[in-house]
MILUM-981794 format. One record per residue: residue in one letter; x, z, y of N, C-alpha, C, CB in turn. Coordinates in steps of 0.1 Angstrom, whole numbers, padded with zeros to 4 digits. Atoms other than C-alpha are relative to their C-alpha. Glycine has a CB too. Layout:
@r->A&n.c1->X&n.c3->Z&n.c2->Y&ca.c1->X&ca.c3->Z&ca.c2->Y&c.c1->X&c.c3->Z&c.c2->Y&cb.c1->X&cb.c3->Z&cb.c2->Y
...
This chain:
@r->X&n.c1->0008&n.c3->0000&n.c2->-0012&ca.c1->0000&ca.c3->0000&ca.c2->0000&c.c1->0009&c.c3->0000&c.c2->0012&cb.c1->-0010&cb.c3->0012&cb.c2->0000
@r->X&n.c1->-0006&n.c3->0002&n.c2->-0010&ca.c1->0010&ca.c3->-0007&ca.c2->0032&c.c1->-0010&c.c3->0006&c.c2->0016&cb.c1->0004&cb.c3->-0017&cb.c2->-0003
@r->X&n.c1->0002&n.c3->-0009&n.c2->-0011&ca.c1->-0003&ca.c3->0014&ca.c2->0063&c.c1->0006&c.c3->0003&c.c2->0015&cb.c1->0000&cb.c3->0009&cb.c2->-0006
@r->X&n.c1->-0010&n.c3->-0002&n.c2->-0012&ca.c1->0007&ca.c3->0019&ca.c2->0098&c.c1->0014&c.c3->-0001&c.c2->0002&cb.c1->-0003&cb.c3->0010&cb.c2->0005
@r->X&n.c1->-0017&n.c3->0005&n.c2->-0001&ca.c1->0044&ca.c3->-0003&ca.c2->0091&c.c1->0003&c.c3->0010&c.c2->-0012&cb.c1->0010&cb.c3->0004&cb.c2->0018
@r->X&n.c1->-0011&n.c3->-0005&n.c2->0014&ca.c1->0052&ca.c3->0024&ca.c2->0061&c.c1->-0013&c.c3->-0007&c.c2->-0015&cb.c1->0004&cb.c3->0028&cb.c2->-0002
@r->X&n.c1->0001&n.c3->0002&n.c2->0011&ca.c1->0048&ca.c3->0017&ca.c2->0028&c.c1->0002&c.c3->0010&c.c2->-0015&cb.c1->0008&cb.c3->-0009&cb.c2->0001
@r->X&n.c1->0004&n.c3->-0014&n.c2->0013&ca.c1->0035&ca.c3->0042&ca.c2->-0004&c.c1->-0011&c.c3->-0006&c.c2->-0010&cb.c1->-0011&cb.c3->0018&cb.c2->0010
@r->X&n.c1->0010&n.c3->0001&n.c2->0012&ca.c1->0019&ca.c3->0041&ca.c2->-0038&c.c1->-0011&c.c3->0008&c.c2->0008&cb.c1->0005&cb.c3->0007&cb.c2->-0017
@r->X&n.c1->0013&n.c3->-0006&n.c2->0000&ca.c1->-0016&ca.c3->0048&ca.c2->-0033&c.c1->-0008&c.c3->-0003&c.c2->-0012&cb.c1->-0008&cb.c3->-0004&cb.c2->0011
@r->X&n.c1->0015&n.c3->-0002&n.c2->0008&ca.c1->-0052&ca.c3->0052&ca.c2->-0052&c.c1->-0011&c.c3->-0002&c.c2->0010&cb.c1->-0003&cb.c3->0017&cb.c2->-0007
@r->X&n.c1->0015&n.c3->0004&n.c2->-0006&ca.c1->-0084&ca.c3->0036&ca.c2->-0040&c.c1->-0013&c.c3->0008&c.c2->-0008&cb.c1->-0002&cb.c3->-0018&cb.c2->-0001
@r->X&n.c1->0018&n.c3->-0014&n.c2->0010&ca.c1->-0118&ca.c3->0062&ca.c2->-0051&c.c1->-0009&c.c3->-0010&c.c2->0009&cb.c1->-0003&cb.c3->0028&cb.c2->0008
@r->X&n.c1->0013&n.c3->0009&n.c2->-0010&ca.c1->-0145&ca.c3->0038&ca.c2->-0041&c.c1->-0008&c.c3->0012&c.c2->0000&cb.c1->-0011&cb.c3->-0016&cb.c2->-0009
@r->X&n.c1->0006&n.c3->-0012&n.c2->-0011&ca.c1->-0171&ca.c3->0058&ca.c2->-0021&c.c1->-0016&c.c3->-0007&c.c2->-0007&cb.c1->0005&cb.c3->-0001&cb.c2->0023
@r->X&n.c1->0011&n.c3->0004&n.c2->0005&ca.c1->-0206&ca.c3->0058&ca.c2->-0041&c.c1->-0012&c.c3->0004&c.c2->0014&cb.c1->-0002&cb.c3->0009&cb.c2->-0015
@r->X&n.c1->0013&n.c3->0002&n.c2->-0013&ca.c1->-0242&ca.c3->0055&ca.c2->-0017&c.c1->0000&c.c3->0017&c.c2->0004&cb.c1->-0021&cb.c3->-0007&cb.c2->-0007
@r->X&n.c1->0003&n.c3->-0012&n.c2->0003&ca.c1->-0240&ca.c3->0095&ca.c2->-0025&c.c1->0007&c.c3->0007&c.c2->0009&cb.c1->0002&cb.c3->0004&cb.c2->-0012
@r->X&n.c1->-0011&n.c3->-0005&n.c2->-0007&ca.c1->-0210&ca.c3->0104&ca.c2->-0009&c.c1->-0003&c.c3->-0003&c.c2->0017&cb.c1->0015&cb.c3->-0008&cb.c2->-0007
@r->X&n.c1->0005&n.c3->0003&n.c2->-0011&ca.c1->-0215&ca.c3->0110&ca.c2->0025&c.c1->0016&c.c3->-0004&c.c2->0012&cb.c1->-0011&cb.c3->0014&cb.c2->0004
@r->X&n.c1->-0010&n.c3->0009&n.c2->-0008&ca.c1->-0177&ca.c3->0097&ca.c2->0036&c.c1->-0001&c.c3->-0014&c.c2->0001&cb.c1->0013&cb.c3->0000&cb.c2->-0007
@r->X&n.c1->0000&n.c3->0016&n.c2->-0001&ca.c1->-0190&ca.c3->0061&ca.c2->0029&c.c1->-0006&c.c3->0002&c.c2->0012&cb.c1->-0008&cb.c3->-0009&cb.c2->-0010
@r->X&n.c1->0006&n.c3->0000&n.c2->-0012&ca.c1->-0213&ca.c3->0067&ca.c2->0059&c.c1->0009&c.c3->-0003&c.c2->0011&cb.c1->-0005&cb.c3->0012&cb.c2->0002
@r->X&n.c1->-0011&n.c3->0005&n.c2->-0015&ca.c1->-0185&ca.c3->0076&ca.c2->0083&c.c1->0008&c.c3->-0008&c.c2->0002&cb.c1->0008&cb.c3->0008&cb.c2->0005
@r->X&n.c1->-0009&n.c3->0013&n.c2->-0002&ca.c1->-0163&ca.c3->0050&ca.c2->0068&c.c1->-0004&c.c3->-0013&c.c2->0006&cb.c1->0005&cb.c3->-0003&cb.c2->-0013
@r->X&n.c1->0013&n.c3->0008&n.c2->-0006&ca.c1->-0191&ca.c3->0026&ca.c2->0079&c.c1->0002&c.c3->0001&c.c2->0014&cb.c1->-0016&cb.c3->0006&cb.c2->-0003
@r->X&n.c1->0002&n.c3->0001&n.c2->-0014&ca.c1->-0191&ca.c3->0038&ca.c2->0112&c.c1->0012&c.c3->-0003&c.c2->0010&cb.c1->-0006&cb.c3->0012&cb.c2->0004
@r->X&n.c1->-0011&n.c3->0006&n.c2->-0009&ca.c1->-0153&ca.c3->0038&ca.c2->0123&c.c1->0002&c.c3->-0009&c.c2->-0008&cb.c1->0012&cb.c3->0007&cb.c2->0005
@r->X&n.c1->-0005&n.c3->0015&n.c2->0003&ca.c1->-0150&ca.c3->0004&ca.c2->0109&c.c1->-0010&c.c3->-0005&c.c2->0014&cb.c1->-0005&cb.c3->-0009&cb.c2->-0019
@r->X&n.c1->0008&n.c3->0009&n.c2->-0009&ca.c1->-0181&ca.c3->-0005&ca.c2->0135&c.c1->0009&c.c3->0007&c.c2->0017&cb.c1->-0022&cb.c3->0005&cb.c2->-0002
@r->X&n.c1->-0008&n.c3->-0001&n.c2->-0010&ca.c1->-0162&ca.c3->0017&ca.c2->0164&c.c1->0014&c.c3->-0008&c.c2->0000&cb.c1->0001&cb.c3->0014&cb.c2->0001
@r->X&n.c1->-0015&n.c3->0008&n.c2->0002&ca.c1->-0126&ca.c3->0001&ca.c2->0154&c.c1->-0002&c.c3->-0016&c.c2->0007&cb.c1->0005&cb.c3->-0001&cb.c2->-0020
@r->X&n.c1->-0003&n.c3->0020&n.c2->0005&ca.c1->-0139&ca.c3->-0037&ca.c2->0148&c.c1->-0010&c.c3->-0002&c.c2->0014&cb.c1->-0010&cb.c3->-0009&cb.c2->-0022
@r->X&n.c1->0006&n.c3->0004&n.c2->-0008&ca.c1->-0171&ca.c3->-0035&ca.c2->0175&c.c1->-0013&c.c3->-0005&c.c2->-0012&cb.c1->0008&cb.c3->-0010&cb.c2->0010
@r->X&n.c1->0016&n.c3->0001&n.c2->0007&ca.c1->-0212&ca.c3->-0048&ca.c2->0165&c.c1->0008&c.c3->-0006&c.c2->-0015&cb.c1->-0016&cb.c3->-0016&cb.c2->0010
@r->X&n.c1->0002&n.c3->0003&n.c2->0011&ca.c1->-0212&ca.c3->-0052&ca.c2->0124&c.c1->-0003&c.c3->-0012&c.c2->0000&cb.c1->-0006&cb.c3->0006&cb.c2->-0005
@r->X&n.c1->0004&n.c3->0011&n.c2->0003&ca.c1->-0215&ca.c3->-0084&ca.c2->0109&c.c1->-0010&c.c3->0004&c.c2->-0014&cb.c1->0013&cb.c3->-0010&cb.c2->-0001
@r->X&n.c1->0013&n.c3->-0006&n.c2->0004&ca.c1->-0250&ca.c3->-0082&ca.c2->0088&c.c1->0001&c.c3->0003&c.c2->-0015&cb.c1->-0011&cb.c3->-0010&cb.c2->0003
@r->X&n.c1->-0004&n.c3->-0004&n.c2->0013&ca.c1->-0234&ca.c3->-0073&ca.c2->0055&c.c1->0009&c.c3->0016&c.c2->0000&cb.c1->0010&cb.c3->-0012&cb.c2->-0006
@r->X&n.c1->-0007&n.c3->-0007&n.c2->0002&ca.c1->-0211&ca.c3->-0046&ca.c2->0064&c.c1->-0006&c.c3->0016&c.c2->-0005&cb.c1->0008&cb.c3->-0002&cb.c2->0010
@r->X&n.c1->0003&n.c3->-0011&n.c2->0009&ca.c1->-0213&ca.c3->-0018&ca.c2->0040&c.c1->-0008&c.c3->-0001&c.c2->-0011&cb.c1->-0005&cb.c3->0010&cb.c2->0006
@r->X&n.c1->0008&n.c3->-0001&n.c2->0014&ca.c1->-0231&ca.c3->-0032&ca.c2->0014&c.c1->0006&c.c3->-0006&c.c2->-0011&cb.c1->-0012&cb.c3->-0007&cb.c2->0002
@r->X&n.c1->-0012&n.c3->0002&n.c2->0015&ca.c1->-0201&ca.c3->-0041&ca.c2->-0009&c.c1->0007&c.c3->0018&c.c2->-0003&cb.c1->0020&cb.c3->-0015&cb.c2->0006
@r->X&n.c1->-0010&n.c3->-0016&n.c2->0002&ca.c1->-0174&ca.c3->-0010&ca.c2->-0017&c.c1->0006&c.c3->-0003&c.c2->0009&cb.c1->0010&cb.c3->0004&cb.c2->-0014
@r->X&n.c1->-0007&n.c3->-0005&n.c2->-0014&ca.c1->-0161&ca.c3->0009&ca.c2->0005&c.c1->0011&c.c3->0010&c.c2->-0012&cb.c1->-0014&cb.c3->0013&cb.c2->0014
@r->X&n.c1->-0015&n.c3->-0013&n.c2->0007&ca.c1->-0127&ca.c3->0031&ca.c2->-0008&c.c1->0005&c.c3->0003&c.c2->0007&cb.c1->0011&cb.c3->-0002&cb.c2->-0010
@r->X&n.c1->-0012&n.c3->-0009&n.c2->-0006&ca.c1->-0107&ca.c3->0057&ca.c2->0005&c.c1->0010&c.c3->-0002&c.c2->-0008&cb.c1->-0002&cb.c3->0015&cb.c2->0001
@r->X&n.c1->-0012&n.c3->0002&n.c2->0004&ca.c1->-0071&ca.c3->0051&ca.c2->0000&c.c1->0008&c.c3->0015&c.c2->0002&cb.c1->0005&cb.c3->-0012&cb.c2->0006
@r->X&n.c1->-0009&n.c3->-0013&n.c2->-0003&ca.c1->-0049&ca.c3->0077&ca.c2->-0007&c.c1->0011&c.c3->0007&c.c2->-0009&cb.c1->-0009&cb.c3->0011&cb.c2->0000
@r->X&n.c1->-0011&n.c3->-0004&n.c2->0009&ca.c1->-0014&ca.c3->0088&ca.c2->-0017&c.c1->0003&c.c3->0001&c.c2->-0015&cb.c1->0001&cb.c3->0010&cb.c2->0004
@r->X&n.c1->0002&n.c3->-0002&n.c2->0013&ca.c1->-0010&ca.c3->0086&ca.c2->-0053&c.c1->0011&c.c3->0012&c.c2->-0004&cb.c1->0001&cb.c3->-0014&cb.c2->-0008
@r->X&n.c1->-0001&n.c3->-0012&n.c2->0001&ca.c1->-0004&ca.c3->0119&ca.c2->-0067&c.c1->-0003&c.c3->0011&c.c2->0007&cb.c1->0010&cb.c3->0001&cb.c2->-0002
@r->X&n.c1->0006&n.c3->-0017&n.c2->-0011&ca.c1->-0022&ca.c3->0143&ca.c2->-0044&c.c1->-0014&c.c3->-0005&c.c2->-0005&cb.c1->0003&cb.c3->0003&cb.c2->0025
@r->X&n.c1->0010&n.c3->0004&n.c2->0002&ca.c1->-0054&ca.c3->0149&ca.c2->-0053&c.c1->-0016&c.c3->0005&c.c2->0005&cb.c1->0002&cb.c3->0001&cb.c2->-0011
């Protein structure tokens, strides 16, 4: 994975409808990117994260 210029093994945990991090991952992608295009969030969403921490 590659992240703000460094570079680390990660793990992607897709984020089920349940989980209420998909939500906010939803929302700073719409603050980051600006208005959604009329799909977003209805594929997987995953948190990436360090591999070995858990």
């Amino acid at each position: 994975m590659v992240a703000g210029g460094r570079s680390f093994k990660g793990v992607a945990e897709v984020l089920d409808d349940r989980d209420p991090r998909r939500g906010r991952a939803v929302r700073e992608l719409i603050l980051r990117y600006g208005t959604p295009s009329e799909g977003l969030g209805s594929g997987p969403i995953f948190v990436i994260r360090p591999a070995g921490r858990g």
